[in-house]
N, C-alpha and C positions, 0 to 999 in steps of 0.2 A: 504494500500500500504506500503511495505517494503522499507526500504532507499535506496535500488539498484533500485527498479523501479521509485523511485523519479529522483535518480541520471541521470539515462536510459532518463526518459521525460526533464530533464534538459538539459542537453547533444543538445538532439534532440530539442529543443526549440533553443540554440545558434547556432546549425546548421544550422538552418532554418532560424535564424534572419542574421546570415555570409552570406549567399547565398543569401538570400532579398538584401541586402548593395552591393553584386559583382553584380546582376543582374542589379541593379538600376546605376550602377557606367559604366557596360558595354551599358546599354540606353543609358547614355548621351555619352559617346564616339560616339557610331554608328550616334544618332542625329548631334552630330559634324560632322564629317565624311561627313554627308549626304549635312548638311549647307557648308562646306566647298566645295564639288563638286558644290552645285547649282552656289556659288560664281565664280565657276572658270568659267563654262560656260556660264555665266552673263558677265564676263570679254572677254571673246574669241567673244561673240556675238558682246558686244558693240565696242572690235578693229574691228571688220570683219567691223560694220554699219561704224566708225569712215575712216577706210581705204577707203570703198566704197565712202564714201561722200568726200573723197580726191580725187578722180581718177573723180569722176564725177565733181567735181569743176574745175576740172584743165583742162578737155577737154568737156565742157556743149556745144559748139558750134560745134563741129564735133561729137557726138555720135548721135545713133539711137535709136530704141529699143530695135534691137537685142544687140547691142554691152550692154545696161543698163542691159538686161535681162541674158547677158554671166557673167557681173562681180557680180552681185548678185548670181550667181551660183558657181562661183569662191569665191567668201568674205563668202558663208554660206554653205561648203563642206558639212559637219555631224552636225557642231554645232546644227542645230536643231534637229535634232533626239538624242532623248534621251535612246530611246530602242531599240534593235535589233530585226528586224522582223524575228517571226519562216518562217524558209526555209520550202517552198512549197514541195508536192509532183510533179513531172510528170502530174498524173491524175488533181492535186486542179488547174494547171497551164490555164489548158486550151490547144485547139491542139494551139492555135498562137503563145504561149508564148513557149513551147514546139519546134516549128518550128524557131522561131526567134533564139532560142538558137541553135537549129541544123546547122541554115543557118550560124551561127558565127562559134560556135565549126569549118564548114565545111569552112571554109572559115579562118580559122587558126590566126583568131584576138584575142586580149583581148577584152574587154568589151570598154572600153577607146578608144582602136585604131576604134572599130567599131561605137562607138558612134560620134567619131570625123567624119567620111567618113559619115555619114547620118546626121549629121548636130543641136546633140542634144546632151544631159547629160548623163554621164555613167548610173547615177542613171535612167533616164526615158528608157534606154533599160534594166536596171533590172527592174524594172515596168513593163514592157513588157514581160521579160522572165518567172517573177513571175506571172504573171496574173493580177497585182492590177492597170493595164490601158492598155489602146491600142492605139496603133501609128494612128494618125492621118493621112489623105488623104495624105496630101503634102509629107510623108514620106515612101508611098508604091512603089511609084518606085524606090528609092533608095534603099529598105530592099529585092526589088526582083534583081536587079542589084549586091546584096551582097549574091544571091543564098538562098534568103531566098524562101520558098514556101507557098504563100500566097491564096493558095486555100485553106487552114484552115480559112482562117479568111472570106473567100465567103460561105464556110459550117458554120460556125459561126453566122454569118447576118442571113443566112437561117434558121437559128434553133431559132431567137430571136420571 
């Protein structure tokens, strides 16, 4: 080997060790990073538990279950979901979920406004409109009062 191709593999050996050092220096950033979010939503959970345990102390003689079961829905908006769930297609949805959505769309709410009139969580009619659950008995007369058409979910049953 000639002293240029020493020089050449020299070169390229400090390049490779510079780039080892940025990659291993951009690791620990990204690891930080990572620690620092988990911290923040560790913080956001325990005000949410902390609030929750206020509001349930200060009225434990006048609440129900519904009312305990609204303000834990309330104190834990997202904090627990940590990932965002891929959107459904049409077809992945199912006809019910599909129909629940038409009967809002048709019926010119938000998600929120129509979860409020049936008596449940924004999130559990997007469950519904996604496919990943289904409204329970107590809530079909109300999703068909909201123009929903619930003969999907009678061809549904019928196909289990």
């Amino acid at each position: 080997m000639d002293d240029n191709e020493q020089d050449i593999i020299r070169q390229m050996a400090e390049a490779k060790d510079r780039l080892g050092a940025e990659l291993a220096e951009l690791q620990e950033r990204l690891d930080a990073a990572r620690e620092r979010k988990r911290m923040d939503a560790e913080q956001e959970r325990d005000a949410a538990r902390q609030a929750l345990a206020r509001v349930l102390e200060q009225h434990k003689s006048c609440l129900t279950l519904d009312d305990v079961l609204a303000a834990a829905d309330a104190a834990y908006p997202k904090a627990e979901r940590t990932r965002r769930a891929r959107r459904l297609q049409p077809e992945e949805r199912g006809a019910l979920g599909v129909a629940i959505r038409a009967g809002r769309l048709k019926s010119r709410l938000s998600m929120l406004e129509f979860a409020a009139r049936i008596g449940v969580s924004a999130s559990a009619v997007a469950a519904w409109e996604q496919g990943r659950s289904r409204p329970s008995e107590e809530f079909r007369p109300k999703l068909a009062k909201l123009g929903v058409d619930l003969s999907s979910l009678n061809d549904s049953a019928a196909a289990r």
